[in-house]
LUMGU-988053 format. One record per residue (C-alpha): residue number from 1; residue in three letters; y, x, z. Coordinates in nm, 3 decimals, decimal comma, always signed. Layout:
NUM / ALA / Y / X / Z
...
This chain:
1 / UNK / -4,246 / +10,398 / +12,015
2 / UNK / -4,107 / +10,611 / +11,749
3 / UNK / -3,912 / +10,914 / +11,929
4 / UNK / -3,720 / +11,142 / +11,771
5 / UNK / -3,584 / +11,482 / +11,971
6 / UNK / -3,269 / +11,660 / +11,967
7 / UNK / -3,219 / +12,039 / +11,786
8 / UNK / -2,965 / +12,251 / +11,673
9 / UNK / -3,011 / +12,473 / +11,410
10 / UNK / -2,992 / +12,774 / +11,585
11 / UNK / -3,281 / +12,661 / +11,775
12 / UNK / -3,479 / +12,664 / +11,491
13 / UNK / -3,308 / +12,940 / +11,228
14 / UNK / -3,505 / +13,260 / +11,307
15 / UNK / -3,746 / +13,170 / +11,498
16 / UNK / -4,084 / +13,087 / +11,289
17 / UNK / -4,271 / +12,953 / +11,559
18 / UNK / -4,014 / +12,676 / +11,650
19 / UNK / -4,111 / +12,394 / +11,382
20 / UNK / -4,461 / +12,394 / +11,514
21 / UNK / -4,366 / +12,401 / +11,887
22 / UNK / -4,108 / +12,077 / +11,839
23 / UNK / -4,419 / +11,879 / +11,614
24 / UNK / -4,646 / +11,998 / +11,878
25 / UNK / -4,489 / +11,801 / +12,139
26 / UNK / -4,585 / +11,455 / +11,973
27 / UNK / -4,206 / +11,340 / +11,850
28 / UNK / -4,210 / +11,269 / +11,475
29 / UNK / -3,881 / +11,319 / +11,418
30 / UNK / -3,591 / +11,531 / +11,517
31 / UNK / -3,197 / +11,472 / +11,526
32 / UNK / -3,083 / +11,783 / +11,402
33 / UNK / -2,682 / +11,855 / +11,436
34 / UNK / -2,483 / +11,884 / +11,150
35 / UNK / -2,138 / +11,853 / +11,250
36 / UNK / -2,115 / +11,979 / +11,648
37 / UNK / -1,846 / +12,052 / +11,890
38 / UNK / -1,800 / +12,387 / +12,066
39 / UNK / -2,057 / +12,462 / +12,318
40 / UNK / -2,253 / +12,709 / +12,538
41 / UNK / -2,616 / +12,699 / +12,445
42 / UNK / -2,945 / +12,871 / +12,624
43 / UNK / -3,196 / +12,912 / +12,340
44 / UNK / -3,474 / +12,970 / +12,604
45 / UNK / -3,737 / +13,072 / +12,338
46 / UNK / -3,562 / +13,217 / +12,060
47 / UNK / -3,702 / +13,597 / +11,941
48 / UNK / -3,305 / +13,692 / +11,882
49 / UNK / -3,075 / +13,550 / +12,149
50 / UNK / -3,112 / +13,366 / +12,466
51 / UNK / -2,737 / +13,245 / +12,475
52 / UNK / -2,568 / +13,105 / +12,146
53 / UNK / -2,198 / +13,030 / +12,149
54 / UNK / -2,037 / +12,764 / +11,919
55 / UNK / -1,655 / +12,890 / +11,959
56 / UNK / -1,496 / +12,557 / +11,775
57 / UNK / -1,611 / +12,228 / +11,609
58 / UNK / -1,787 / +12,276 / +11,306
59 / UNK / -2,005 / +12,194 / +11,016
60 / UNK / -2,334 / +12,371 / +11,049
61 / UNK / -2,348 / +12,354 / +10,626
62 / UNK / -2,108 / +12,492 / +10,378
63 / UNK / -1,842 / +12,193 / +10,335
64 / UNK / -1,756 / +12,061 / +10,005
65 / UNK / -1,537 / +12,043 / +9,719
66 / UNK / -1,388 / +11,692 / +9,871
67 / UNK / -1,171 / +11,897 / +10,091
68 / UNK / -0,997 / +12,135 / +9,886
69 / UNK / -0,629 / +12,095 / +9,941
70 / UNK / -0,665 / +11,909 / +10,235
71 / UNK / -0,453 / +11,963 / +10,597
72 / UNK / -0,727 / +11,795 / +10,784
73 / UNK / -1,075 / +11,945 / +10,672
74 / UNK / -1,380 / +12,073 / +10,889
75 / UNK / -1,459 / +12,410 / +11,000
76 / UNK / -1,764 / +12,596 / +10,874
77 / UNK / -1,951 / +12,768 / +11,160
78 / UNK / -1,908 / +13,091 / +11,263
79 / UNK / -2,179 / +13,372 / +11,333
80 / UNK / -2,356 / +13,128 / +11,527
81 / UNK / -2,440 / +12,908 / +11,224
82 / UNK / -2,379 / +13,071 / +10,922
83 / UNK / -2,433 / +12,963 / +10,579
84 / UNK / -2,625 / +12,672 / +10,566
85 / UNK / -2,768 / +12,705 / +10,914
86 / UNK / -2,842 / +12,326 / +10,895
87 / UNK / -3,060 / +12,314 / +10,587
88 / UNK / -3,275 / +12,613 / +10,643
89 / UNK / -3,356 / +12,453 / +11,014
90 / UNK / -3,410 / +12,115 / +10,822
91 / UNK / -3,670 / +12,257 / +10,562
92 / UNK / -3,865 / +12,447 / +10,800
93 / UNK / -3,867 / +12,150 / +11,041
94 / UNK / -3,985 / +11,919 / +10,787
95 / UNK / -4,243 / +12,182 / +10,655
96 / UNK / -4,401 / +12,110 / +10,972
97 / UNK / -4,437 / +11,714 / +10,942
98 / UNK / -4,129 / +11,636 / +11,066
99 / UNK / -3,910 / +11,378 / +10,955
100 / UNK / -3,508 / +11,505 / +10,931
101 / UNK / -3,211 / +11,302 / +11,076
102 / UNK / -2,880 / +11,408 / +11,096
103 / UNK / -2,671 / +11,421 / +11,408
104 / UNK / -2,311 / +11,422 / +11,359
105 / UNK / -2,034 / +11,453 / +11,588
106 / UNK / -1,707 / +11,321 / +11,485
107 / UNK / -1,406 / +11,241 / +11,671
108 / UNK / -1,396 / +11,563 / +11,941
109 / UNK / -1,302 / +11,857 / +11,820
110 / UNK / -1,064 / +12,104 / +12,001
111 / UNK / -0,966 / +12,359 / +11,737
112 / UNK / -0,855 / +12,039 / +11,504
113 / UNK / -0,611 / +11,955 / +11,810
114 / UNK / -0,514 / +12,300 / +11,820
115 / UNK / -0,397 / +12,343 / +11,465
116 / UNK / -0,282 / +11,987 / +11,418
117 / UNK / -0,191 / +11,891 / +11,742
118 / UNK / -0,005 / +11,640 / +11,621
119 / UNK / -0,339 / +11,449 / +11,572
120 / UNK / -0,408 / +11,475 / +11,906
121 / UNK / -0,416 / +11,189 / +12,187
122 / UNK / -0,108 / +11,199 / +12,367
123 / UNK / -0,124 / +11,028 / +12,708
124 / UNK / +0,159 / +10,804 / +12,935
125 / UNK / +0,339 / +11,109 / +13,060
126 / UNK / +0,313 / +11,323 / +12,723
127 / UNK / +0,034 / +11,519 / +12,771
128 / UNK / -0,169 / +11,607 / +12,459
129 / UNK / -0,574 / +11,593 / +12,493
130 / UNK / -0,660 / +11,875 / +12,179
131 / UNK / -0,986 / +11,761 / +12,234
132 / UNK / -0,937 / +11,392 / +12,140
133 / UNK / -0,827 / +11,336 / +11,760
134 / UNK / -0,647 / +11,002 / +11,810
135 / UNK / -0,862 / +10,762 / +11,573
136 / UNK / -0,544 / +10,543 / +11,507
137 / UNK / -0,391 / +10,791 / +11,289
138 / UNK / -0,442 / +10,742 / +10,913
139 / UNK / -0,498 / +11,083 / +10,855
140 / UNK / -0,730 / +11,137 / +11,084
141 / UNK / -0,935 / +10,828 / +10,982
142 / UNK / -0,968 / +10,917 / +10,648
143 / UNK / -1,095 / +11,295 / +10,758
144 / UNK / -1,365 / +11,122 / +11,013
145 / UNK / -1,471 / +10,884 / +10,749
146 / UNK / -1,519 / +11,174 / +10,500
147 / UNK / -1,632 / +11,375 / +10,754
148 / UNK / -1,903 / +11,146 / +10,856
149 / UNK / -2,037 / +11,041 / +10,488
150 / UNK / -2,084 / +11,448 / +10,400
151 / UNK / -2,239 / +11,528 / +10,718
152 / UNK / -2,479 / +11,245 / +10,795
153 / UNK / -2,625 / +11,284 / +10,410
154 / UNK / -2,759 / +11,606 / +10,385
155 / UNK / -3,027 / +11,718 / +10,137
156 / UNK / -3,359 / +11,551 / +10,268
157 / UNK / -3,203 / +11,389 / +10,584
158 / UNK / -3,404 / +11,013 / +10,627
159 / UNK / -3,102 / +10,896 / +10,883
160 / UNK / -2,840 / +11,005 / +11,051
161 / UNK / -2,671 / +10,943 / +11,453
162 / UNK / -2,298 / +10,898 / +11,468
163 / UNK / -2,126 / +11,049 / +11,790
164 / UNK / -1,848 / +10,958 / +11,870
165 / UNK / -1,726 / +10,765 / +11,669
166 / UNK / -1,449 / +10,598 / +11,848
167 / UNK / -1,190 / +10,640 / +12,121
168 / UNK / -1,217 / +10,974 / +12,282
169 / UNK / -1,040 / +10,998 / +12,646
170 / UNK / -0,943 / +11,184 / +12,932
171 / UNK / -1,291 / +11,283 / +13,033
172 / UNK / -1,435 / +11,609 / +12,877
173 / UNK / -1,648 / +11,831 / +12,971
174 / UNK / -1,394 / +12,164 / +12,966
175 / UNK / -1,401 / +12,509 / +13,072
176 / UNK / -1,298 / +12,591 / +13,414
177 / UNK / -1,234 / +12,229 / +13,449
178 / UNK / -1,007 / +12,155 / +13,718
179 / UNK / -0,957 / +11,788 / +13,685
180 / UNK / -1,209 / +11,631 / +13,927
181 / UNK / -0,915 / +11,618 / +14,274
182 / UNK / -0,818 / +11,311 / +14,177
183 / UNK / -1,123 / +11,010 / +14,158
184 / UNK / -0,950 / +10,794 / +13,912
185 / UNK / -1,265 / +10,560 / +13,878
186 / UNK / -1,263 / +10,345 / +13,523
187 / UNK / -0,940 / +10,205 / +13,535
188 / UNK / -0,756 / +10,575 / +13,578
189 / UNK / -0,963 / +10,669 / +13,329
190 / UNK / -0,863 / +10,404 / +13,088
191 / UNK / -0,551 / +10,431 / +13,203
192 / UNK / -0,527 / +10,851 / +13,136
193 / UNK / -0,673 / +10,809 / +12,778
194 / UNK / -0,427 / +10,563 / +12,634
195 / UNK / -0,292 / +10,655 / +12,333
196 / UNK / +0,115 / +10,698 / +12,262
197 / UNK / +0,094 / +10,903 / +11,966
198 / UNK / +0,320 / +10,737 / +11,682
199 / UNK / +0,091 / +10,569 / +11,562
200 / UNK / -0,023 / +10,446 / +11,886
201 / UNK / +0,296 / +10,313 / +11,960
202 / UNK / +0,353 / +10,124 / +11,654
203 / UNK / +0,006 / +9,937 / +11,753
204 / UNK / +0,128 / +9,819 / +12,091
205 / UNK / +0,426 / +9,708 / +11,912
206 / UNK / +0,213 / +9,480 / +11,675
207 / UNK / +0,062 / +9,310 / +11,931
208 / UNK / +0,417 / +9,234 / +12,138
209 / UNK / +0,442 / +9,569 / +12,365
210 / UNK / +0,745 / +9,758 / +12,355
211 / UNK / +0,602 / +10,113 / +12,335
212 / UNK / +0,868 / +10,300 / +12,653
213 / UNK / +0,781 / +10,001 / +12,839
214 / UNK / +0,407 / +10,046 / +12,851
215 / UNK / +0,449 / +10,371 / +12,892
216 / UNK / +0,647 / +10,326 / +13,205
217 / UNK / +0,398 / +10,049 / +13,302
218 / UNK / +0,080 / +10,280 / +13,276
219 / UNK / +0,251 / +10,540 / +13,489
220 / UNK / +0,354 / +10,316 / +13,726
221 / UNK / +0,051 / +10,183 / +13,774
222 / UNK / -0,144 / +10,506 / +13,815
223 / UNK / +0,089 / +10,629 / +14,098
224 / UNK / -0,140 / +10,464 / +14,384
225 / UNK / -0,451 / +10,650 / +14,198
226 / UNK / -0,297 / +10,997 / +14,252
227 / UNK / -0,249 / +10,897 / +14,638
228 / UNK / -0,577 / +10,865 / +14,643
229 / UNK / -0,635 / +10,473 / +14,613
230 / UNK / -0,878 / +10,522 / +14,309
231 / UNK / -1,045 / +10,172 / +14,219
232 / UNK / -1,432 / +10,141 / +14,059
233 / UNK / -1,343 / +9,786 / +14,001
234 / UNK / -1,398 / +9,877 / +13,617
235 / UNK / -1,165 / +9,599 / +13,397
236 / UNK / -1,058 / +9,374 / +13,650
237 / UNK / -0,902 / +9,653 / +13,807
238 / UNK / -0,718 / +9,742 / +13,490
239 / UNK / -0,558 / +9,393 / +13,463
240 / UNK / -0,444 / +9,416 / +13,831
241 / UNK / -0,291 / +9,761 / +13,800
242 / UNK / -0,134 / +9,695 / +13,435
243 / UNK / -0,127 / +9,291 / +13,447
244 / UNK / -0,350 / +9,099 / +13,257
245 / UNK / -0,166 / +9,029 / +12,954
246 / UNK / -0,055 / +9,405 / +12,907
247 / UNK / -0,446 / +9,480 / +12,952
248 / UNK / -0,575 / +9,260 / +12,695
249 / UNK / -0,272 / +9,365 / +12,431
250 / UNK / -0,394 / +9,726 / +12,501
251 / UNK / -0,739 / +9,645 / +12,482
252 / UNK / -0,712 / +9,435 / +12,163
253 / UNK / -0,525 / +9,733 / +11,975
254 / UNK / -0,768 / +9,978 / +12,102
255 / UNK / -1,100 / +9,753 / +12,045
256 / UNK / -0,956 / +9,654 / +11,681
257 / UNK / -0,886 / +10,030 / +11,622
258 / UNK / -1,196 / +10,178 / +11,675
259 / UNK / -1,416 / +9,871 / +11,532
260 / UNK / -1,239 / +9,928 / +11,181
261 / UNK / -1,345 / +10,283 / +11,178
262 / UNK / -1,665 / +10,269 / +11,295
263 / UNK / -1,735 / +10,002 / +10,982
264 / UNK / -1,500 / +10,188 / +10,717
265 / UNK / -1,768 / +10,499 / +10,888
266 / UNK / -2,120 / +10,336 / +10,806
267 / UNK / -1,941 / +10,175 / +10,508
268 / UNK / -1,886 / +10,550 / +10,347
269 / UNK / -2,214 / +10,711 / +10,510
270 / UNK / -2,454 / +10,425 / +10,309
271 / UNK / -2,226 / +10,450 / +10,025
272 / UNK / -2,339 / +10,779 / +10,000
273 / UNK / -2,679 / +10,792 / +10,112
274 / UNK / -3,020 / +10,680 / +9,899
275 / UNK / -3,204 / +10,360 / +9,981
276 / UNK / -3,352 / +10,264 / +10,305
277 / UNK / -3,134 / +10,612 / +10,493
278 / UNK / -3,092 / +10,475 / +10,895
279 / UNK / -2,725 / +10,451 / +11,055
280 / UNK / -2,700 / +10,432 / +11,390
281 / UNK / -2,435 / +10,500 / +11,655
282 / UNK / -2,447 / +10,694 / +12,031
283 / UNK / -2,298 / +10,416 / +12,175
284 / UNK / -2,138 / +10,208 / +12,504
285 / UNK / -2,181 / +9,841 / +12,537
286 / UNK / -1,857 / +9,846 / +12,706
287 / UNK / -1,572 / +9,853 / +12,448
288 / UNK / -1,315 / +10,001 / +12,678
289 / UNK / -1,513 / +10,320 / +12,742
290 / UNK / -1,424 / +10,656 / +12,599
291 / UNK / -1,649 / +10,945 / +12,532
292 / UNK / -1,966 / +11,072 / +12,310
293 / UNK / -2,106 / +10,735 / +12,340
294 / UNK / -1,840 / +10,559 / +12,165
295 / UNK / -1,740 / +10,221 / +12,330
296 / UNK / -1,852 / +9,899 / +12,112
297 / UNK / -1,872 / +9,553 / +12,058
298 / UNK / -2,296 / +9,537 / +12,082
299 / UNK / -2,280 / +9,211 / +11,899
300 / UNK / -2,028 / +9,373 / +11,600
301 / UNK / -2,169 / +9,716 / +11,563
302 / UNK / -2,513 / +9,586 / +11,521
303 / UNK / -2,392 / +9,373 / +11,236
304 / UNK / -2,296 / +9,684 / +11,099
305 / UNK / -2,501 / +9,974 / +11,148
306 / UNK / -2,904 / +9,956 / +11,172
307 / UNK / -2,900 / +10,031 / +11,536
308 / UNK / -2,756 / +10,214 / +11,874
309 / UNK / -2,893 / +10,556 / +12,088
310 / UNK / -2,761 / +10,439 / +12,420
311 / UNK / -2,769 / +10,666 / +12,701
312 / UNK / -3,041 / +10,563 / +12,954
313 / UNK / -3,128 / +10,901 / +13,206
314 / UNK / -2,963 / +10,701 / +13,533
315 / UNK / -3,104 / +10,379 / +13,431
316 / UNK / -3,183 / +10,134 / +13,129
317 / UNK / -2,896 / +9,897 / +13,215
318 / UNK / -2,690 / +9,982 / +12,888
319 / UNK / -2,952 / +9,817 / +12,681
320 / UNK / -2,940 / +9,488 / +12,757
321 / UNK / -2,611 / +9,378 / +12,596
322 / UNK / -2,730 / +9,522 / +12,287
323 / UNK / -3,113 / +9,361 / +12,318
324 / UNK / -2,935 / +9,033 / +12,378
325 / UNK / -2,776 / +9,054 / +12,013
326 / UNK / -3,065 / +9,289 / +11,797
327 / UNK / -3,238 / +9,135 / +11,518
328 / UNK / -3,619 / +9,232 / +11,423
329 / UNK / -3,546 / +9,552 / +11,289
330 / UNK / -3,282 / +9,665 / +11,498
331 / UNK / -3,344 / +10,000 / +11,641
332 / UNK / -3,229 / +10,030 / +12,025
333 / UNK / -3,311 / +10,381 / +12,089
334 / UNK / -3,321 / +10,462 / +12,467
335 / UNK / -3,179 / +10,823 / +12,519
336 / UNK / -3,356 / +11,025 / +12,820
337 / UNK / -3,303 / +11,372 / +12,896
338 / UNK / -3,573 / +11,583 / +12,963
339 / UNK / -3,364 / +11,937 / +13,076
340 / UNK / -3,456 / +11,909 / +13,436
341 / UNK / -3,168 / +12,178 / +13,484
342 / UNK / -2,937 / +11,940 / +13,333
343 / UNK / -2,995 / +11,624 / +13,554
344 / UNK / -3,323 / +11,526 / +13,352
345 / UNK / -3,643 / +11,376 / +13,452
346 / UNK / -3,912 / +11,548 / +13,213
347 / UNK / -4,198 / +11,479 / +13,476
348 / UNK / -4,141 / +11,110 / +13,488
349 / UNK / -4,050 / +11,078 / +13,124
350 / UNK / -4,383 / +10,821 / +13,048
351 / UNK / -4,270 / +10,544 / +13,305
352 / UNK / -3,939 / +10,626 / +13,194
353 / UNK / -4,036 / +10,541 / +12,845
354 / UNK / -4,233 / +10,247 / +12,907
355 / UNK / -3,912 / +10,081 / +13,120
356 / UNK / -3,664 / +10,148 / +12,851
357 / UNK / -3,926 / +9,959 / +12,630
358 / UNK / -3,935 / +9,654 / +12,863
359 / UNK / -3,555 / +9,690 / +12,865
360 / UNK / -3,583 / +9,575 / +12,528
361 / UNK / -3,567 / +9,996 / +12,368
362 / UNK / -3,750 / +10,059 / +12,033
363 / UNK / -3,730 / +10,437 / +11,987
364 / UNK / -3,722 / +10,705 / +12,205
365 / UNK / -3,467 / +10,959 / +12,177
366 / UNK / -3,532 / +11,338 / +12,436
367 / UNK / -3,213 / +11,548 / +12,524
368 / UNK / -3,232 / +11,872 / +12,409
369 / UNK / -3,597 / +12,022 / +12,367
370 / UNK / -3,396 / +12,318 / +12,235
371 / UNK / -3,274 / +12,354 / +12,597
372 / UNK / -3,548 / +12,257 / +12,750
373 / UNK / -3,758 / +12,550 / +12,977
374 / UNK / -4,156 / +12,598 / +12,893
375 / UNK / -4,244 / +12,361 / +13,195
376 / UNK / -3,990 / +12,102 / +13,078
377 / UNK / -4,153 / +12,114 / +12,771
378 / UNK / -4,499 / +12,095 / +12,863
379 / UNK / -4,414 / +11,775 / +13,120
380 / UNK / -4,265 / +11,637 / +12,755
381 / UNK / -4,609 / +11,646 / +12,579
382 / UNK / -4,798 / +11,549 / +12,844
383 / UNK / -4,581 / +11,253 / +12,871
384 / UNK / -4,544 / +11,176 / +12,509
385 / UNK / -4,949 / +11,183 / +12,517
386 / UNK / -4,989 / +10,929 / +12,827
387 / UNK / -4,692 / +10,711 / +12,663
388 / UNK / -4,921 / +10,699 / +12,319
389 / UNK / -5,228 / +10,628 / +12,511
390 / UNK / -5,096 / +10,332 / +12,665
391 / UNK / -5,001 / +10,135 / +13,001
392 / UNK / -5,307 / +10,290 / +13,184
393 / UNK / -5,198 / +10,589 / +13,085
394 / UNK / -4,846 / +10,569 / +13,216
395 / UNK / -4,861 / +10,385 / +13,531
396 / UNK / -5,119 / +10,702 / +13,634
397 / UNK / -4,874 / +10,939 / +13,521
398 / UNK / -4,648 / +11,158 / +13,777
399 / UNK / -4,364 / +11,028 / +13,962
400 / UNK / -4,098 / +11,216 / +14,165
């Protein structure tokens, strides 16, 4: 299978010998960020640094002349990624036989909250999430959209990976985060990350919700959850807590909200890419989810883009909605991560590989060989080699 591996340019910019150590682990490709969120990075290898920080959301390129004048417009990096951080990494890494796709991260983004926090998600009781633009907002379609067609086609790029690109929520990962007390299972969760920003509110109203009412409603309902009486019962325990019809008129806004934009999205991206460029999404086959993996419709989103990267480190279960509904050239692109530090499986990463494929996956996708140690690394080659070589190959391979 065709497997492609994560990098950010600062992996890559300054270092010489990083193009040939990413080809030499047998991925073809690489997803290499574009448009990122703020983060704490480890560049384990890097001749310069050993810890990069990314202090806000920003474009890892100089932005263009489309957003002069504009209130909403992206951030170039800081000292972290300066200049064109993203096309010097891109040249060097296709120097060395790699093919280029762009990874672009789109609707999470703190220091736009910040500055605009009128953008911003604003839940039941108030609260804004800076981290969450709310995607219902005109404004703040038109700057993802935008947002999404410059990043994804950069010079060279074959493809490009859409994060989220949809609702974002309560959960985030935050600094000092102090928010795990409470389990609020999936339907807290949904609960917490609806939406009753103006625009929000004049949504519900289209589809027969007075807007105070809900709002009452959704606190009402999550008053058992902060006693501690947190329910897993995913959706079903939405429509008991909020009533079925409220549910699905919440739902239906939400689903309908974040459909539109992930079309009007691709719609831009191929509009502005050459012939034959790959769209895909990080996605969740269930709509109601929130997060990096944007929650979709699998049999509407692959009518749309070319394919999904689908989270599958605890388990290819995610897949199968989206097999059930993928044409012949339909990439499903199993995502494994391979940082044993971060909760990855490097060592088992062949057997991984071959169930994703019987889970119906066509690509491989590895989380983050720019994070990855030396040992990580070297359990990634030797599994990319068995995975090649074939079934023999990877039912000898190691296992925890």
């Amino acid at each position: 299978m065709k497997t492609s591996a994560f990098v950010y340019p600062w992996d890559v910019a300054g270092d010489p010998a990083a193009p040939a150590r990413i080809a030499e682990l047998g991925a073809g490709q690489v997803t290499l960020a574009a448009a990122y969120h703020s983060t704490r990075a480890l560049t384990p290898r890097h001749p310069r640094h050993r810890v990069v920080t990314a202090e806000y959301a920003a474009v890892l390129y100089p932005p263009g002349a489309r957003w002069a004048g504009r209130g909403l417009r992206p951030y170039p990096a800081g000292r972290w990624a300066p200049g064109d951080a993203y096309g010097e990494a891109a040249t060097a890494l296709a120097a060395a036989g790699l093919e280029v796709h762009t990874w672009v991260v789109l609707a999470h983004n703190s220091r736009l909250g910040s500055e605009h926090p009128d953008t911003s998600v604003v839940n039941a009781y108030g609260d804004r999430y800076p981290w969450a633009p709310c995607i219902a907002q005109p404004a703040t379609r038109a700057y993802l959209v935008d947002l999404a067609a410059e990043a994804a086609v950069r010079p060279g790029a074959h493809g490009t990976e859409l994060e989220s690109l949809g609702w974002y929520g309560l959960a985030h990962l935050h600094a000092h985060d102090k928010t795990a007390g409470v389990g609020l299972g999936e339907a807290g969760q949904y609960l917490m990350s609806l939406c009753f920003c103006p625009s929000c509110r004049a949504g519900y109203g289209g589809r027969g919700l007075d807007p105070d009412r809900l709002a009452a409603a959704v606190r009402a309902a999550l008053e058992p959850l902060w006693r501690g009486a947190a329910d897993d019962g995913g959706w079903p325990a939405v429509e008991r807590l909020l009533g079925a019809d409220t549910a699905a008129a919440t739902r239906a806004w939400r689903d309908t909200t974040a459909r539109t934009l992930q079309e009007e999205a691709v719609t831009a991206v191929r509009a502005a890419a050459p012939h034959g460029f790959q769209v895909l999404l990080h996605a969740d086959p269930v709509s109601y989810h929130c997060g990096a993996n944007a929650g979709v419709d699998p049999a509407g989103i692959l009518s749309v883009a070319d394919g999904v990267v689908v989270p599958c480190t605890g388990g290819t279960a995610a897949l199968a909605p989206f097999a059930a509904h993928a044409g012949e050239r339909t990439v499903l692109a199993a995502n494994l991560t391979v940082v044993a530090g971060m909760g990855g499986s490097p060592g088992t990463l062949a057997a991984d590989a071959a169930r994703a494929r019987e889970a119906g996956a066509t690509e491989l996708r590895l989380y983050h060989v720019g994070l990855a140690s030396d040992g990580d690394l070297a359990a990634v080659r030797d599994a990319l080699a068995a995975h090649r070589a074939g079934p023999t190959a990877v039912s000898s391979s190691p296992t925890p």
